[in-house]
C-alpha positions in Angstrom: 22.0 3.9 29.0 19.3 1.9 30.7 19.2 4.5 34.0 18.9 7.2 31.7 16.4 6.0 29.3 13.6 4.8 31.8 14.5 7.9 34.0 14.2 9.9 31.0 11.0 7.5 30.4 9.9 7.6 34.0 9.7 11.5 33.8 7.4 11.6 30.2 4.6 9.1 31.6 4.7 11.8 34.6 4.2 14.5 32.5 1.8 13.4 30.2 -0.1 10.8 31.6 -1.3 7.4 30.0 -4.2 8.7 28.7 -5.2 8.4 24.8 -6.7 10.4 22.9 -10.4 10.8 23.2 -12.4 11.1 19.6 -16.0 12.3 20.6 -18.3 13.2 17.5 -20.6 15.7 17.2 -21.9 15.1 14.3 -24.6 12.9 13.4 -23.7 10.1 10.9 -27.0 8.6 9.1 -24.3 6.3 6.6 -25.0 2.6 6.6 -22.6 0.1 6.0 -23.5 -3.3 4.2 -21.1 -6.2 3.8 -17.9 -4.6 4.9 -16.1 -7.5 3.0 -12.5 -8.4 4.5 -13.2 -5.5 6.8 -12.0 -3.1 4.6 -13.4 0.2 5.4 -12.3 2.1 7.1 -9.4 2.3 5.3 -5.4 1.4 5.6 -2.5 1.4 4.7 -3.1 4.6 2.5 0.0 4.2 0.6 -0.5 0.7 -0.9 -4.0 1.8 -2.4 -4.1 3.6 -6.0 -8.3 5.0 -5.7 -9.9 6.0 -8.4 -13.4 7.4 -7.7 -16.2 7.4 -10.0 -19.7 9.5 -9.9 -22.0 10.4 -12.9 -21.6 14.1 -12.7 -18.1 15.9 -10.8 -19.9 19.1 -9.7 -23.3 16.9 -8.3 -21.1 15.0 -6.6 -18.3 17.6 -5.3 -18.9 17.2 -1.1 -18.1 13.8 -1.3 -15.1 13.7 -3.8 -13.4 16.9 -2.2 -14.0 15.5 1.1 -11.9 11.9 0.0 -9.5 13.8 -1.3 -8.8 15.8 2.5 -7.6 12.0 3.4 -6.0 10.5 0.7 -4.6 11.0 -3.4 -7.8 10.0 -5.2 -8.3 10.4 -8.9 -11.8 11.7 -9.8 -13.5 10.1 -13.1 -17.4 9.6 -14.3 -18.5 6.5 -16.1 -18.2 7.2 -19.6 -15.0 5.4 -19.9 -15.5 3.3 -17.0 -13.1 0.1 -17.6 -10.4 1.8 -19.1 -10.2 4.7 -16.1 -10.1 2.5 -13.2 -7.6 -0.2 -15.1 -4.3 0.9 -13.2 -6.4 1.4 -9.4 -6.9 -1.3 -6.7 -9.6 0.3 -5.2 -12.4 1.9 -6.6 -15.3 4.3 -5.0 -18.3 4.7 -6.8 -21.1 6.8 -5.6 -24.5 7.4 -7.1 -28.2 7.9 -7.0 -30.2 5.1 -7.6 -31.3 6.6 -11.0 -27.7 6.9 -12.0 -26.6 3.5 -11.6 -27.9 1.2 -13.8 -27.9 -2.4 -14.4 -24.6 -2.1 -16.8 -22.6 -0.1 -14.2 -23.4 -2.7 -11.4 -22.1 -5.6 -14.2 -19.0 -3.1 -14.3 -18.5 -3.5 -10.8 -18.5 -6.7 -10.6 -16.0 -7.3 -13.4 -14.0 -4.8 -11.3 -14.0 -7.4 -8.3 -13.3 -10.2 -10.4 -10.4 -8.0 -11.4 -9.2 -8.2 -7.8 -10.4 -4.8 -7.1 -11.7 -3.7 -4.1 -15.0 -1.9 -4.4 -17.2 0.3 -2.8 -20.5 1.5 -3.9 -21.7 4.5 -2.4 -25.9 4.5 -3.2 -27.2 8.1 -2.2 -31.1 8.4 -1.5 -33.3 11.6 -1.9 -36.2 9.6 -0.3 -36.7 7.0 2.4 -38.3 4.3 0.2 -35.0 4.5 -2.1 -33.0 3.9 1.6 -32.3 -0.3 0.2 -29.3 -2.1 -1.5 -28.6 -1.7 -5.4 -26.5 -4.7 -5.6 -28.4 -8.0 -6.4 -28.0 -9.6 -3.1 -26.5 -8.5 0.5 -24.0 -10.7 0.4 -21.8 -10.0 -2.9 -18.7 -9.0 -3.4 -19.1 -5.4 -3.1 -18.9 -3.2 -0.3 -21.9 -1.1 0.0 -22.9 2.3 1.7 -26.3 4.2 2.3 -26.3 7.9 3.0 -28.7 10.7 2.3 -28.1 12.9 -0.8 -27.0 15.9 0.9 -23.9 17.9 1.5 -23.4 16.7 4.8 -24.8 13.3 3.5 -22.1 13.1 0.9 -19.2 14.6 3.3 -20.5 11.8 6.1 -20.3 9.0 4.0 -17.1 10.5 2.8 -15.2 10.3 6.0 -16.7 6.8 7.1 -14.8 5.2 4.4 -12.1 6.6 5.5 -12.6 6.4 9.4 -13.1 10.1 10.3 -16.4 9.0 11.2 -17.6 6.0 13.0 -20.7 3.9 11.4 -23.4 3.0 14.5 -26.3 2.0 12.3 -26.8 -1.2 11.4 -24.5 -4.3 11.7 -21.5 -2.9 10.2 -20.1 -0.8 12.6 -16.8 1.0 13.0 -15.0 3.2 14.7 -13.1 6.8 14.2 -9.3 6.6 13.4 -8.9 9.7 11.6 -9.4 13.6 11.6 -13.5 14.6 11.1 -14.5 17.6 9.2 -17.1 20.0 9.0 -17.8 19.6 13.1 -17.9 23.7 14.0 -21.5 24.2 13.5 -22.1 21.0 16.1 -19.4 21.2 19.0 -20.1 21.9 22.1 -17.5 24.3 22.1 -18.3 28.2 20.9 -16.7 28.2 17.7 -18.5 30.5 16.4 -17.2 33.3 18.8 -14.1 31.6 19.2 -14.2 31.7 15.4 -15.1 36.0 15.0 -12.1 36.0 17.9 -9.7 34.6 15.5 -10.9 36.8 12.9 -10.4 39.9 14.1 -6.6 38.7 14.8 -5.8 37.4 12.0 -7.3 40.5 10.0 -5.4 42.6 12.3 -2.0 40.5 11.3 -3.1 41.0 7.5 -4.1 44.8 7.9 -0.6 45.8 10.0 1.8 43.2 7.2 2.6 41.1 10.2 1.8 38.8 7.0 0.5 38.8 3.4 -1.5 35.7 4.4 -2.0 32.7 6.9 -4.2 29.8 7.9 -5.4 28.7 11.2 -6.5 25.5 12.3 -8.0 24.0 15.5 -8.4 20.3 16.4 -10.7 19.4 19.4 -10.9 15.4 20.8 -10.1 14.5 16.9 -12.9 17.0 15.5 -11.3 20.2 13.0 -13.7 23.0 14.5 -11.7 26.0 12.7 -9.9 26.1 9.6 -9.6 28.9 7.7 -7.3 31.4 5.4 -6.9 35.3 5.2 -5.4 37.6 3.2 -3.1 37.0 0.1 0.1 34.9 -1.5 1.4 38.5 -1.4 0.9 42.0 -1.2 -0.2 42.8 -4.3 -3.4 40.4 -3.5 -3.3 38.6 -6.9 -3.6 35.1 -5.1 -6.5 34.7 -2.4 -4.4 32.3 0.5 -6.4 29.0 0.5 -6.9 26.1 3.3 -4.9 24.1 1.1 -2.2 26.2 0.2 1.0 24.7 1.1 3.8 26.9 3.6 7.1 26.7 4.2 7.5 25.2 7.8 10.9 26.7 8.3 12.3 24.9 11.8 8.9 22.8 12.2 10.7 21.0 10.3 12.8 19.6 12.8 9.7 18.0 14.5 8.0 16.8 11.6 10.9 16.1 9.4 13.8 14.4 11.4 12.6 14.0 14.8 10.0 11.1 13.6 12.8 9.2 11.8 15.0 9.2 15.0 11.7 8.6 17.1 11.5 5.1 15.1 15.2 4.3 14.7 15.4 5.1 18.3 12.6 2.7 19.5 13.8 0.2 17.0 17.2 0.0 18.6 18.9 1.5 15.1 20.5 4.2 17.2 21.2 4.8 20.4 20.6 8.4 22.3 23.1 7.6 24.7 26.3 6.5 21.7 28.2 9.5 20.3 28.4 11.3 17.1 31.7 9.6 17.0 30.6 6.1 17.3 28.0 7.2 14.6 29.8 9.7 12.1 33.3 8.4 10.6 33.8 12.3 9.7 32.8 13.2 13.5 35.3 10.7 15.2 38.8 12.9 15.1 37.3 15.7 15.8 35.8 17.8 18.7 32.3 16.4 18.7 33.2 12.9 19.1 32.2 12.3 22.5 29.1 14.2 22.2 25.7 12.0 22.9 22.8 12.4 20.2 20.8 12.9 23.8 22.3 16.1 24.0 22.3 16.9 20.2 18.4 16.3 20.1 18.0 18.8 23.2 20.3 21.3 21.7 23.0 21.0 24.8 25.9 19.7 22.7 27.2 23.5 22.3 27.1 23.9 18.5 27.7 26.8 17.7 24.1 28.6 17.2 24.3 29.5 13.2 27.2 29.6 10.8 26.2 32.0 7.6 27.4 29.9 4.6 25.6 31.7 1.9 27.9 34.9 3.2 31.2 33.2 3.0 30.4 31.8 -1.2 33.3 32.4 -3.6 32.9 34.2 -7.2 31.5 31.0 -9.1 29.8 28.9 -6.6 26.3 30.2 -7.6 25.3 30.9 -11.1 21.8 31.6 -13.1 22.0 29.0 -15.2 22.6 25.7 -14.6 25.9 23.5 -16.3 27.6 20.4 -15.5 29.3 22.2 -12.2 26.5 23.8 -10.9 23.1 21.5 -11.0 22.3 22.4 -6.9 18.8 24.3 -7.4 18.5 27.1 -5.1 15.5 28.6 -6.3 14.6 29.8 -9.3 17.8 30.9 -11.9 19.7 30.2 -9.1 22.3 27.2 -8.8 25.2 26.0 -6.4 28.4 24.1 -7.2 27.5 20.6 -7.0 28.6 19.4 -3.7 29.1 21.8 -1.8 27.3 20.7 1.3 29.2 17.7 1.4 32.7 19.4 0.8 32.6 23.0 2.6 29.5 23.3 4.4 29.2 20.0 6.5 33.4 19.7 7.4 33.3 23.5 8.5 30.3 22.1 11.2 32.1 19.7 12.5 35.6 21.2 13.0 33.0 24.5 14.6 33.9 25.4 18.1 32.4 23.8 20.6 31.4 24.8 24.3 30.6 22.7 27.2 28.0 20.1 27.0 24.8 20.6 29.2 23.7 24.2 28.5 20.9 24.8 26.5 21.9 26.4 23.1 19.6 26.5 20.1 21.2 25.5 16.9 20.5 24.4 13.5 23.6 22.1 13.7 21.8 19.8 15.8 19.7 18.6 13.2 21.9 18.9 10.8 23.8 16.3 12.5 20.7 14.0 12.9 20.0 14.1 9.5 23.7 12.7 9.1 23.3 9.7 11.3 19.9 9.3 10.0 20.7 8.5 6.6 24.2 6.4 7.9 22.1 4.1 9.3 19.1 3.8 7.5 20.9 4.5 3.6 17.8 5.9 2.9 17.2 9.8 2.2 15.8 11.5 4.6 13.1 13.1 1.6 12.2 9.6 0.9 12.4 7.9 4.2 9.4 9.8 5.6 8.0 9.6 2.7 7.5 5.9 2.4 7.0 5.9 6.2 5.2 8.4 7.7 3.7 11.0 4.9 2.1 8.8 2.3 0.8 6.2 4.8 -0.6 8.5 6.8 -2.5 10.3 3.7 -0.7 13.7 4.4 -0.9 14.1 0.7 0.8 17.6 0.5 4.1 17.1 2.7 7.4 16.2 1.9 10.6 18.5 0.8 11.1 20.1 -2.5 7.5 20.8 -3.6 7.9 22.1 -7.1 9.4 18.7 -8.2 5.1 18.0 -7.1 3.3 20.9 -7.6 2.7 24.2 -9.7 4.1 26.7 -7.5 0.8 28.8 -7.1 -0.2 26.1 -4.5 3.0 27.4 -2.6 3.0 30.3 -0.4 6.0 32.4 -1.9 8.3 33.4 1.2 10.8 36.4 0.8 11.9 38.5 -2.0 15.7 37.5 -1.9 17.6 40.7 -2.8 21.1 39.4 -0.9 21.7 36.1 -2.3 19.5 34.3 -4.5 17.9 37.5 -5.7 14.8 36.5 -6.6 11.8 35.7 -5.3 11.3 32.4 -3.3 8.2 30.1 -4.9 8.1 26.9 -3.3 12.1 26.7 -2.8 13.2 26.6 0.9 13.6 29.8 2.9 16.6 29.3 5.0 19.7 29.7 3.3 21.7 27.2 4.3 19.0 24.4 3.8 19.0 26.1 -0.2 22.6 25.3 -0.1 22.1 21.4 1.1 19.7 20.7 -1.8 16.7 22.0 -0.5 17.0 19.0 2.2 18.2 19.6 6.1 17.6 18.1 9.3 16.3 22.1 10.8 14.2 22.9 7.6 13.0 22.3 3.9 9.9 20.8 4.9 6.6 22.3 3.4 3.1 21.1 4.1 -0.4 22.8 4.3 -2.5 22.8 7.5 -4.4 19.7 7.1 -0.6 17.5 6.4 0.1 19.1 10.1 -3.2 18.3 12.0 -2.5 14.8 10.5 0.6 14.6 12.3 -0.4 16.5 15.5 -3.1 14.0 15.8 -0.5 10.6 15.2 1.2 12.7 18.4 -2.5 13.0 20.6 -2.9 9.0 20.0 0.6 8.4 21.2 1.6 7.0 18.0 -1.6 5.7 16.5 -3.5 6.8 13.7 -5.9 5.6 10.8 -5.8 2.0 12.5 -2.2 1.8 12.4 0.3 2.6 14.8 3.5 3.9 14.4 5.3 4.6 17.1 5.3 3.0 20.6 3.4 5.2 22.9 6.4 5.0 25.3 8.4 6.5 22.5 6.0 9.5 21.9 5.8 9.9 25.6 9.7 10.2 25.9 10.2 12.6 23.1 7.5 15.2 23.5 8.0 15.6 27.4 10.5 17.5 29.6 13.5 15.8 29.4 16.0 18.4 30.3 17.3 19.9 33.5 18.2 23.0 31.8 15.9 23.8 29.7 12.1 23.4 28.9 13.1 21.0 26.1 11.9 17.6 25.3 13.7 15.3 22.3 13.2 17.5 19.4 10.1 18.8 20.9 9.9 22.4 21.9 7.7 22.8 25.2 5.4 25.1 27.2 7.9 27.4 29.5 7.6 26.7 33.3 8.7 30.7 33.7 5.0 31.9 34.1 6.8 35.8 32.7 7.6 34.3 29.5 3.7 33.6 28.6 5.4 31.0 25.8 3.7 29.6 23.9 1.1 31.7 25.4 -0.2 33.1 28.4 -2.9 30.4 28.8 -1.7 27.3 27.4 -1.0 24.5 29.7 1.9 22.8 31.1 0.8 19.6 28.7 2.0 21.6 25.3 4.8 20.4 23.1 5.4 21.3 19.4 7.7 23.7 17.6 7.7 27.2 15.5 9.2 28.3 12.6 11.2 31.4 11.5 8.6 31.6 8.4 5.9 32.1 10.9 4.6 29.0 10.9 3.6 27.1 14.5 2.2 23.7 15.6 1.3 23.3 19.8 0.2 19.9 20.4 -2.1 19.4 24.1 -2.8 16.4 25.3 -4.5 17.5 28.7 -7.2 19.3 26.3 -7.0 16.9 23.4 -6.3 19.8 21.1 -4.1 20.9 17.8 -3.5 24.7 17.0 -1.4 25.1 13.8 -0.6 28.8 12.7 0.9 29.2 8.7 1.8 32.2 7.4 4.8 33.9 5.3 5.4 36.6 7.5 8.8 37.1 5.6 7.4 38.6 2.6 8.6 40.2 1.3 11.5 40.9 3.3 11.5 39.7 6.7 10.0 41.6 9.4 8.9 41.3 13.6 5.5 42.6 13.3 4.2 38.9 14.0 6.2 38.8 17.0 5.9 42.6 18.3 1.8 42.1 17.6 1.5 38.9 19.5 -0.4 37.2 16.9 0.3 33.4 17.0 -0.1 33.4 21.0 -3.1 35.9 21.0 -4.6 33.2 19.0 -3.7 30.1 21.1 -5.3 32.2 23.9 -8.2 32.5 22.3 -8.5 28.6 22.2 -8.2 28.6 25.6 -10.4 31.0 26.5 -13.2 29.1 24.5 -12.7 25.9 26.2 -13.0 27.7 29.9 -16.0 29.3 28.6 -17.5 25.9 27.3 -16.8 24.5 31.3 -18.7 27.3 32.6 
């Protein structure tokens, strides 16, 4: 195990160099920071704080609560109830003119931190000679920010409490460990022609019903220059598609989903790439995948077979419309499965599948199916809740996670295909691939949904090597192994899909560079990751809707868009 692993190791550092990512602003940040008590801000360990955010009028006030909300679940209240709204929060943000923050709110505040509260007191100024503390002395218990009362003012101050901005003035000073917003109208880069370029493709997907709708996003040194949505839920354009709409991910899954749980099991010495499904799966060891390593599972060499059509092979009964003590499996709406029936058909037909030899590269959802299984063997944990608890939530990507509806109304979900063959009905919010459906909603190769932002969160853990928000998470030795080459057969790395060394294949574009790892989906979603330019592109759309269709392939539209990227940043060196 040891040769392969630091070979395997060896080869990664090679491939992507030791470099971290480099966040450089744009943006000028006039915030001030006073008494940064226990050096709280910027803020951790999102998912231990409950915030509760308090300003005197929602709509005055609207560039700095929606901006909180891009990095964390905050719960938006004015002051007319002030005690009893923030009773079940730890941490409260309260923001405010001088005029609207009286002598009776500051008492409140102060009762909040002798409630053991941690507070922070936002004080927006119209004029220089209001630019001075509210609180009674410098040194209280409250935390305390100055920023000017504009849009930009509010979104500033906004992000440096959360870290997507770093604070230079005065003696507090911090740094940026998160995403920044609102940078396109100050990069150096031409986004706004690299924005009218992106446009007119995406229009052209919308126009042609490549797709009803999408979203694009672009991430430069830490700084989101594009993000924006076209078109409609559907067809019949009842829905605009918003920013924070939330997609199916389809097979991004698999890097997103499993591949960070066995990225963290693997670099805590929980599993072992190099042990067997055998040694790993009690159901696996009499059978023909025994001796097969998870190394070759993960890089999709363990010749599974490539798909196995369940939902064709169902008995009369399996599936009903309404559910009853049998059938309790949601499939999508009025749609249920016999309860079970992953564990008892689907998952013992995988592994007594044919198998071919191990070492050439063969794409199949089986793979992750498989470490899914030895995920939640080892960890007892569901998979839905383990990256929860420790990826999603800490990181503050709010909107992730598997089976949505059980979260959110389903007009924040992009609806995927009209399903005339099997669940017959159309598909809001349950997940697209039929055989996931049939699991529970819950598989190693799919079920995820998240919206653009919940990506870019992730893509950006990846650019740090496994740091983000001040915390780290992986080793960067582990994100180096898993996102780079580690196949002599394929372009593969653990997980990871990977720019293609055959210049002819142009994948994932003509222009992107050898650096790029990430994954697409079958739903037509895609996130490429580049560390040599510091840069995220994320493509979401629901280009199988209503039925599914190639037009996004035949028209070229996520790679004519990645090539636009690049041809931004060359024109930006010229």
């Amino acid at each position: 195990m040891k040769k392969g692993f630091f070979g395997a190791l060896l080869a990664g550092l090679f491939c992507i160099g030791t470099s971290y990512a480099q966040y450089k602003s744009t943006l000028k940040n006039e915030t001030i920071l006073f008494n940064n008590v226990d050096q709280l801000l910027p803020l951790t360990h999102l998912d231990q704080l409950h915030i509760a955010v308090v300003v005197p009028n929602t709509g005055k006030y609207s560039a700095f609560t929606d901006q909180l909300a891009r990095y964390g679940n905050t719960a938006v209240f004015d002051f007319s109830k002030f005690d009893e709204d923030i009773k079940y929060y730890n941490t409260i943000i309260v923001a405010g003119k001088e005029d609207d923050l009286d002598a009776d709110c500051l008492m409140q505040l102060k009762q909040a931190v002798r409630n053991n509260k941690k507070v922070i007191l936002c004080h927006f100024y119209e004029h220089e000679r209001n630019k001075k503390l509210l609180s009674e002395q410098p040194q209280s218990d409250l935390i305390e920010l100055l920023a000017p009362f504009t849009e930009s003012g509010q979104q500033n101050a906004a992000m440096s409490i959360f870290g997507g901005m770093s604070i230079t003035e005065g003696d507090n000073k911090t740094s940026q460990v998160r995403l920044q917003y609102h940078a396109e109208t100050s990069s150096t880069l031409h986004v706004g022609k690299l924005t009218k370029k992106i446009d007119a493709i995406a229009q052209e997907a919308v126009d042609k019903q490549a797709a009803p709708g999408l979203v694009v996003m672009v991430v430069k040194d830490g700084q989101v220059l594009v993000e924006k949505s076209y078109g409609y839920h559907t067809y019949s354009k009842n829905v605009p598609t918003r920013t924070s709409d939330i997609f199916d991910l389809a097979s991004v899954s698999k890097i997103a989903g499993t591949t960070p749980v066995i990225m963290r099991l693997t670099e805590r010495n929980i599993i072992n790439l190099d042990s067997t499904m055998g040694y790993y799966l009690w159901q696996a060891k009499y059978t023909n995948k025994k001796d097969i390593k998870l190394r070759s599972v993960m890089l999709h060499e363990a010749g599974f077979t490539p798909f196995i059509p369940f939902y064709r092979h169902l008995n009369p009964g399996d599936v009903v419309f309404s559910p009853d003590n049998t059938h309790q499996v949601k499939l999508a709406d009025n749609s249920y499965i016999r309860n079970h029936y992953y564990r008892d058909v689907m998952w013992p037909e995988m592994l007594k599948s044919a198998v071919k030899p191990v070492g050439n590269y063969v794409y199949s959802d089986i793979s992750m199916y498989v470490m899914k299984e030895v995920a939640e063997h080892q960890t007892a944990i569901p998979l839905q809740d383990y990256v929860q608890e420790n990826f999603y939530r800490p990181l503050g990507m709010t909107r992730a996670g598997y089976l949505p509806r059980e979260r959110f109304v389903k007009d924040e979900i992009v609806p995927t295909e009209q399903d005339t063959s099997f669940r017959k009905t159309l598909l809001e919010g349950y997940v697209h691939d039929q055989g996931a459906a049939m699991a529970g909603g819950v598989a190693g190769h799919a079920g995820l949904f998240a919206t653009a932002n919940d990506l870019a969160i992730y893509g950006q853990l990846l650019l740090n090597r496994g740091e983000y928000g001040g915390e780290r998470y992986f080793k960067s030795e582990t994100v180096d192994l898993f996102t780079s080459k580690q196949s002599a057969t394929s372009r593969r790395g653990l997980g990871f899909d990977r720019w293609d060394p055959d210049l002819k294949k142009e994948y994932p574009s003509k222009l992107a560079s050898s650096s790029v790892f990430g994954h697409t989906g079958y739903t037509g979603t895609c996130i490429w990751i580049d560390p040599q330019h510091q840069l995220i592109y994320i493509f979401l759309s629901n280009r199988v809707h209503p039925q599914v269709s190639t037009k996004l392939y035949d028209l070229n539209i996520r790679s004519r868009i990645q090539d636009a990227i690049y041809e931004s940043i060359d024109d930006d060196k010229k």
